[in-house]
VMD Tcl script that builds the backbone (N, CA, C; Angstrom):
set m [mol new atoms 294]
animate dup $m
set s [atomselect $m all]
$s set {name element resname resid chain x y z} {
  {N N UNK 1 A -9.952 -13.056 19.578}
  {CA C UNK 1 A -9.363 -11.744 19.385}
  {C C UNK 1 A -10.205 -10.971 18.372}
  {N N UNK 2 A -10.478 -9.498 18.413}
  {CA C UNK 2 A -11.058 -8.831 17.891}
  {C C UNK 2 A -10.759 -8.819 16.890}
  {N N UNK 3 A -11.485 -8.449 15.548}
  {CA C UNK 3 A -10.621 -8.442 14.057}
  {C C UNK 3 A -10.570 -6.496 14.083}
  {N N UNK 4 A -9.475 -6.177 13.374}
  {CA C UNK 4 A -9.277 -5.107 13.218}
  {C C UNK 4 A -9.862 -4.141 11.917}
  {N N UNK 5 A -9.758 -3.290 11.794}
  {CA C UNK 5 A -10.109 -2.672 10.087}
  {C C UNK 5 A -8.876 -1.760 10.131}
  {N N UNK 6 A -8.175 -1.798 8.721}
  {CA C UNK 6 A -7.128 -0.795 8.484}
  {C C UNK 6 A -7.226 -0.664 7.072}
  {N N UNK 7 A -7.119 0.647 6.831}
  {CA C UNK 7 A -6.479 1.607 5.065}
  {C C UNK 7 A -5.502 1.804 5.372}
  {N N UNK 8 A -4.984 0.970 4.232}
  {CA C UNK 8 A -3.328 1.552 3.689}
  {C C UNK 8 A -3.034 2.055 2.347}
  {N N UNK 9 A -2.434 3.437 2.904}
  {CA C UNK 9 A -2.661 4.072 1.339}
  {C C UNK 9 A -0.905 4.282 1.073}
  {N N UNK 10 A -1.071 3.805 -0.169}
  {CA C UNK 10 A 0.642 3.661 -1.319}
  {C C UNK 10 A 0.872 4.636 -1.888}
  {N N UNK 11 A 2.038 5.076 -2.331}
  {CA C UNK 11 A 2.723 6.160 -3.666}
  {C C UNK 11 A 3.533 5.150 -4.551}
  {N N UNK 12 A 3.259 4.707 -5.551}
  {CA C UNK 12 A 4.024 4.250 -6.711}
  {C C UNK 12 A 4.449 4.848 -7.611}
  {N N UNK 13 A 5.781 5.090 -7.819}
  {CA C UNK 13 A 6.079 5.358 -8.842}
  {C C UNK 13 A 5.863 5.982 -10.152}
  {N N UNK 14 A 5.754 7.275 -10.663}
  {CA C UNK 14 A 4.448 7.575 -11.510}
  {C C UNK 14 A 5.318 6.788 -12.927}
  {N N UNK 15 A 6.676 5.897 -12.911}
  {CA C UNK 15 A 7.005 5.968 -14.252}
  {C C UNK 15 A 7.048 4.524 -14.370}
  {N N UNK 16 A 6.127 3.598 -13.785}
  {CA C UNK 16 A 6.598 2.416 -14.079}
  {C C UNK 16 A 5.128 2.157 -15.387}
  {N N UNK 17 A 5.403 0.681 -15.946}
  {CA C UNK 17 A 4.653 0.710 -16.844}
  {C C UNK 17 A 3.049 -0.225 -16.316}
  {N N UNK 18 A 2.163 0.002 -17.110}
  {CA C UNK 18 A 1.063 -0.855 -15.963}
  {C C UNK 18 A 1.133 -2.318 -15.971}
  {N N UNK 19 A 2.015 -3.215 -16.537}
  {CA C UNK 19 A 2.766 -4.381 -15.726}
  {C C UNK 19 A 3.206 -4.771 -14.611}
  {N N UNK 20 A 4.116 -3.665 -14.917}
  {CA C UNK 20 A 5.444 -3.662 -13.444}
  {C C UNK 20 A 4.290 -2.981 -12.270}
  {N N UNK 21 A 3.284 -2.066 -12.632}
  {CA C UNK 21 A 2.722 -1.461 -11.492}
  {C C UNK 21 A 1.132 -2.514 -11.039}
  {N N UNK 22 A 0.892 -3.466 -11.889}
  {CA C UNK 22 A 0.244 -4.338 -11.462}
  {C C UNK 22 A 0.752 -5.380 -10.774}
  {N N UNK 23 A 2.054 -5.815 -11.100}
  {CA C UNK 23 A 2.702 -7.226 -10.873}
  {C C UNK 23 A 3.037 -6.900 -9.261}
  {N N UNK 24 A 3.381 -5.131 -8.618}
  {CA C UNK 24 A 3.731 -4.450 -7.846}
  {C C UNK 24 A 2.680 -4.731 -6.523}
  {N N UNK 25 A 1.377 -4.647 -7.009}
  {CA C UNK 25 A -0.094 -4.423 -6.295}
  {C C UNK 25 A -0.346 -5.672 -6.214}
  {N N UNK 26 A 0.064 -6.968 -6.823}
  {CA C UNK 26 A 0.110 -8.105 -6.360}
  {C C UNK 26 A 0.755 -8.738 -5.907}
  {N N UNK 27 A 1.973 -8.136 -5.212}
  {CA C UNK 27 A 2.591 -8.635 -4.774}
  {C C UNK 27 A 2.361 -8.193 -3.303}
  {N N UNK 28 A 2.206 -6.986 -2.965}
  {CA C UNK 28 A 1.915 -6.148 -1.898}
  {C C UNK 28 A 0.926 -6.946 -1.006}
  {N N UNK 29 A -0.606 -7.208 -2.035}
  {CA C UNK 29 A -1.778 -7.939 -1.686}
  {C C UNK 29 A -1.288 -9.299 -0.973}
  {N N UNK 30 A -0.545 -9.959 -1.735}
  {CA C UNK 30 A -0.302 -11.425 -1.696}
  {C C UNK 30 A 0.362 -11.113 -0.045}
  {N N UNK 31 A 1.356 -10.128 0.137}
  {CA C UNK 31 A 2.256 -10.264 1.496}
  {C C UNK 31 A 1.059 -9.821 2.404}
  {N N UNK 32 A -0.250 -8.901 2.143}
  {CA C UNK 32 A -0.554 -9.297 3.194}
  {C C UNK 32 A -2.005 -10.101 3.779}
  {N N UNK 33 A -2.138 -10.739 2.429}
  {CA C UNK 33 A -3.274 -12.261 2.553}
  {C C UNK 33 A -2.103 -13.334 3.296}
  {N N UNK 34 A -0.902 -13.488 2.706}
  {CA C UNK 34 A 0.155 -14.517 3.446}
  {C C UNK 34 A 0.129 -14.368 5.125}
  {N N UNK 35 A 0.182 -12.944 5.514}
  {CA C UNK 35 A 0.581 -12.771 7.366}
  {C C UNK 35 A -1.094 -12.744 7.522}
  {N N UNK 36 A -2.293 -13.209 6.957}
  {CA C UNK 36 A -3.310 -13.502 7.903}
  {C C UNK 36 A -4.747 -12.590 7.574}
  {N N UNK 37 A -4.060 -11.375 6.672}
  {CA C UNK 37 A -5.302 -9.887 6.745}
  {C C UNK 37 A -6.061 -10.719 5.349}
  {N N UNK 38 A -7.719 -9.882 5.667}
  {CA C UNK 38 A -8.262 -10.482 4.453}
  {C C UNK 38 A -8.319 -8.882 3.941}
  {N N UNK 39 A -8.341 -9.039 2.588}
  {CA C UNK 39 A -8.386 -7.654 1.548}
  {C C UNK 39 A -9.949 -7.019 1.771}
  {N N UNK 40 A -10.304 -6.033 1.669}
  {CA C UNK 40 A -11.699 -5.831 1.189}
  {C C UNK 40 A -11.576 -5.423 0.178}
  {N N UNK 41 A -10.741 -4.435 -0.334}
  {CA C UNK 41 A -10.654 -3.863 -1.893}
  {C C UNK 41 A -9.745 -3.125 -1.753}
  {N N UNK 42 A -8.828 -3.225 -3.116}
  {CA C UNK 42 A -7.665 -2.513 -3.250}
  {C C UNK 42 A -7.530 -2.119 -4.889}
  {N N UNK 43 A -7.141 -0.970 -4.510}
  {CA C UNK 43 A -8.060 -0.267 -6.146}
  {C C UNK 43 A -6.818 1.307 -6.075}
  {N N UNK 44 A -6.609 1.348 -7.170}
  {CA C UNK 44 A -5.707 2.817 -7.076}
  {C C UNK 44 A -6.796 3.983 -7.238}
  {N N UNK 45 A -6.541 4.908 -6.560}
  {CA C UNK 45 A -7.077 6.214 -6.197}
  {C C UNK 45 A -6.601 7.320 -7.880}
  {N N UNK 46 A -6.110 7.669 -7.325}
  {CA C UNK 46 A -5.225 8.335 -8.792}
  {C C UNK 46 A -4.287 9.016 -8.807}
  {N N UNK 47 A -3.806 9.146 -10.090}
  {CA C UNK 47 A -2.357 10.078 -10.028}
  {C C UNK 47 A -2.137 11.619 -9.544}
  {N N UNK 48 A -1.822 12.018 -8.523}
  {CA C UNK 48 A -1.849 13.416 -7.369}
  {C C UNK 48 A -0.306 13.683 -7.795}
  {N N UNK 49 A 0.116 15.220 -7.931}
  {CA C UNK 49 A 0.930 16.164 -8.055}
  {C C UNK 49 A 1.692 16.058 -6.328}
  {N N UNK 50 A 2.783 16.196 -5.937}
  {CA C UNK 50 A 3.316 16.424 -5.000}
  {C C UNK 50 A 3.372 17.938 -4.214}
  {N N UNK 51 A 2.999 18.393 -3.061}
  {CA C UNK 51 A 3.475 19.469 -2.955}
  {C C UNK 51 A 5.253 19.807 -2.813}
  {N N UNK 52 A 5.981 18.617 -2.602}
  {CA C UNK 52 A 7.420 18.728 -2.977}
  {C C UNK 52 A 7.910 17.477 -3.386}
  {N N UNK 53 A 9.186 17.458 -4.172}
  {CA C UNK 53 A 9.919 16.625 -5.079}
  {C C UNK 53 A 10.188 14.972 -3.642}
  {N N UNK 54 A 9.853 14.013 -3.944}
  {CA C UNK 54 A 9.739 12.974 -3.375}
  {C C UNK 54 A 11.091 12.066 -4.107}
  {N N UNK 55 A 12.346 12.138 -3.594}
  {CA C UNK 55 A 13.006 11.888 -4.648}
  {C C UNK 55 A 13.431 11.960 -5.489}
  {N N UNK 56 A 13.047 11.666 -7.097}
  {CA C UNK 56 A 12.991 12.737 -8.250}
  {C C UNK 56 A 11.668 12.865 -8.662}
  {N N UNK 57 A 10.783 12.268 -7.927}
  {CA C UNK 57 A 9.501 12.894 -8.545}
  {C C UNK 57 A 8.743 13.847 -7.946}
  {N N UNK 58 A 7.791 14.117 -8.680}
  {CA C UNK 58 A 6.913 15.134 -8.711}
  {C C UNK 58 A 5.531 15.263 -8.774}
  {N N UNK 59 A 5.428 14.092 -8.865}
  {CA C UNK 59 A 4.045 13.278 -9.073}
  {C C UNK 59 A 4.226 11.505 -8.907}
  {N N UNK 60 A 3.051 11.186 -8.390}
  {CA C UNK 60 A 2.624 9.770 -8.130}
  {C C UNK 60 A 1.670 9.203 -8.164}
  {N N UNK 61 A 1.403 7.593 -8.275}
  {CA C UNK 61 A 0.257 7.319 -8.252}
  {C C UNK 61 A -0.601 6.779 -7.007}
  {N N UNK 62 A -1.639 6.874 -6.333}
  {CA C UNK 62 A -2.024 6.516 -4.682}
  {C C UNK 62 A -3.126 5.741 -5.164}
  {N N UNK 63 A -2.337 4.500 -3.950}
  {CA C UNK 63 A -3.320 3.277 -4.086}
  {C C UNK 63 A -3.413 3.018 -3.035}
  {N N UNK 64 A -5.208 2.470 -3.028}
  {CA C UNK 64 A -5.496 2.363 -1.630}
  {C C UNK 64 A -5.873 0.996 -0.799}
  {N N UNK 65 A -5.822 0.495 -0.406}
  {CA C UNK 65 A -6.110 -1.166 0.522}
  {C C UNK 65 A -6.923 -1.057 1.926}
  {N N UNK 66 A -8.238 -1.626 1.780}
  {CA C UNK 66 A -8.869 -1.603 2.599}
  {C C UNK 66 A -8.553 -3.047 3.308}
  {N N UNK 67 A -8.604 -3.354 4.472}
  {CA C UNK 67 A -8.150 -4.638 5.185}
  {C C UNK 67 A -8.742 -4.756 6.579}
  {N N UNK 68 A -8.960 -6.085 6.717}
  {CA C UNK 68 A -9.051 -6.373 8.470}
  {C C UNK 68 A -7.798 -7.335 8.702}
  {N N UNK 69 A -7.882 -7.699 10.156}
  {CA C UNK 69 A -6.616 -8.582 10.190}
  {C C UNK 69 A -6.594 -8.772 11.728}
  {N N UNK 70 A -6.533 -9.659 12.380}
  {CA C UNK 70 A -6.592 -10.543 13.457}
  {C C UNK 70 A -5.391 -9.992 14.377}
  {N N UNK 71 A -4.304 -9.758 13.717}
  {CA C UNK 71 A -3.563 -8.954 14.466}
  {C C UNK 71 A -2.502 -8.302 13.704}
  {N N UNK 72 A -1.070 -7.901 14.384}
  {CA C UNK 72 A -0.336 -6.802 13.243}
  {C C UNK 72 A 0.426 -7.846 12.798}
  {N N UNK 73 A 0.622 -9.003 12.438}
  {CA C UNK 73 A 1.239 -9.462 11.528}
  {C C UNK 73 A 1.377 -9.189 10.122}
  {N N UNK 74 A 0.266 -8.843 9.955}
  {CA C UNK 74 A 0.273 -8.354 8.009}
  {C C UNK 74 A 0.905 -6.988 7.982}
  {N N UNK 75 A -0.036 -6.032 8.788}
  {CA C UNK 75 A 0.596 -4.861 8.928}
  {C C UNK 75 A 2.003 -4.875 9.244}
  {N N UNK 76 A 2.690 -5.442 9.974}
  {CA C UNK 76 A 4.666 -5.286 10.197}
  {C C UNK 76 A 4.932 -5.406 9.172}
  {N N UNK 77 A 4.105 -6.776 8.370}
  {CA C UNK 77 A 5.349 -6.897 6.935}
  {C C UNK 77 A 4.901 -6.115 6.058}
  {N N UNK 78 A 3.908 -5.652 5.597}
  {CA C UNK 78 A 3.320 -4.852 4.977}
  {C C UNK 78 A 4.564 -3.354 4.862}
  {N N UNK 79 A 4.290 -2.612 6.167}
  {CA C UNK 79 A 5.877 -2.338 6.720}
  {C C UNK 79 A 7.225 -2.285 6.282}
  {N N UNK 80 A 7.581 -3.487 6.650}
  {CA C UNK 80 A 9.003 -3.705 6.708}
  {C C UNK 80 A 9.499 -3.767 5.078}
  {N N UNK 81 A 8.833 -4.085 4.540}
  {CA C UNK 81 A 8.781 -4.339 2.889}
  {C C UNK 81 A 8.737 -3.343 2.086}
  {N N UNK 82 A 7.540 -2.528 2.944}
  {CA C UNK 82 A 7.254 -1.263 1.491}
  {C C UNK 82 A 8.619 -0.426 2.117}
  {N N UNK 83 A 8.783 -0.474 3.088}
  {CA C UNK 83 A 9.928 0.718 3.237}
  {C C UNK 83 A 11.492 0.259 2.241}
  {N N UNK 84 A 11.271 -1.069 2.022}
  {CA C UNK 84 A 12.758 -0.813 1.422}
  {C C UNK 84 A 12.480 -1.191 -0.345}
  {N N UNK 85 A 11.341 -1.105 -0.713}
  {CA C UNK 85 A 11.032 -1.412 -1.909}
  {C C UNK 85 A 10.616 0.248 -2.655}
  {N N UNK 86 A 12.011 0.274 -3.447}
  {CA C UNK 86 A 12.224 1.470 -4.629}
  {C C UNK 86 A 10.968 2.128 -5.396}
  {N N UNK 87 A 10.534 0.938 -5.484}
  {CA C UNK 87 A 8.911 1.513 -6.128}
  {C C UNK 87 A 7.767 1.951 -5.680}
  {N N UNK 88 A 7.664 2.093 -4.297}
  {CA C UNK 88 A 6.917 2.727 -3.680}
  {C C UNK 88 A 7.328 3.959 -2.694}
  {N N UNK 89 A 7.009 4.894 -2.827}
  {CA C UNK 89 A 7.813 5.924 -2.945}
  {C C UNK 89 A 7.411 6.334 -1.375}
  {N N UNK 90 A 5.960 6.557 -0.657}
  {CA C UNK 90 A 5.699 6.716 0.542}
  {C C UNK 90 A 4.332 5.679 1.345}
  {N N UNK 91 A 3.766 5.242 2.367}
  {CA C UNK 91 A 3.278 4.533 2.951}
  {C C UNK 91 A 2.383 5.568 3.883}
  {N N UNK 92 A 1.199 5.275 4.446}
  {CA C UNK 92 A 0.901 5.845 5.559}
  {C C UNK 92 A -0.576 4.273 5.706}
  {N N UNK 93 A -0.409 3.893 6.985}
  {CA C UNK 93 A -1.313 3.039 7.464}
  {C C UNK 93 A -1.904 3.474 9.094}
  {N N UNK 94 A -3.681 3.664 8.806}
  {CA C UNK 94 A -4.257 4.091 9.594}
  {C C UNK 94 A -5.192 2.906 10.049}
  {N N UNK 95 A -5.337 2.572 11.313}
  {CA C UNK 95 A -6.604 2.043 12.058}
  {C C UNK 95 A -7.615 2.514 11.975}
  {N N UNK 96 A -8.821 2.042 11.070}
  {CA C UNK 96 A -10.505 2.481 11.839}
  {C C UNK 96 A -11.060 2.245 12.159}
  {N N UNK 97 A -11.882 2.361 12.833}
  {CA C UNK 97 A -12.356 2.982 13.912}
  {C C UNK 97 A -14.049 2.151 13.701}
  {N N UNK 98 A -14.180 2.496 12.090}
  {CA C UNK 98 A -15.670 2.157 12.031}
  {C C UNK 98 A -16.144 0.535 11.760}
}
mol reanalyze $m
mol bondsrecalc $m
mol representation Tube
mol addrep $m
């Protein structure tokens, strides 16, 4: 089976402290080295202004995960997880191409 390439880019929380927002990014990583994807680099982008209130915020921080992965196993849980986890505020995961 073909290996895939995917960026997944995060919104965390702009108020957690850089503990909780590291302990956060390793945990994320870990769920999706566990379903199979290998990391290439995952590194936060930086803190971006909202064009509208996301909750109660107004600002966040965007982190980004470069990945391949054999199939969507990492990606579902990757998924299913960030959507119900408080501290990450929005998700968007794209396939590329290159």
């Amino acid at each position: 089976m073909a290996t895939t390439k995917y960026e997944i880019t995060y919104i965390i929380r702009p108020d957690m402290d850089e503990a909780g927002k590291a302990a956060l990014i390793e945990r994320f990583d870990n769920i999706l080295k566990e379903n199979g994807a290998t990391i290439i680099d995952s590194k936060d982008w930086q803190k971006r202004k909202f064009a509208y209130v996301i909750g109660k915020y107004t600002e966040g921080v965007y982190h980004i995960v470069n990945l391949t992965a054999d199939d969507a196993a990492a990606i579902n849980e990757f998924d299913r997880l960030s959507k119900i986890s408080g501290d990450i505020l929005r998700h968007m995961i794209v396939k590329r191409e290159d």
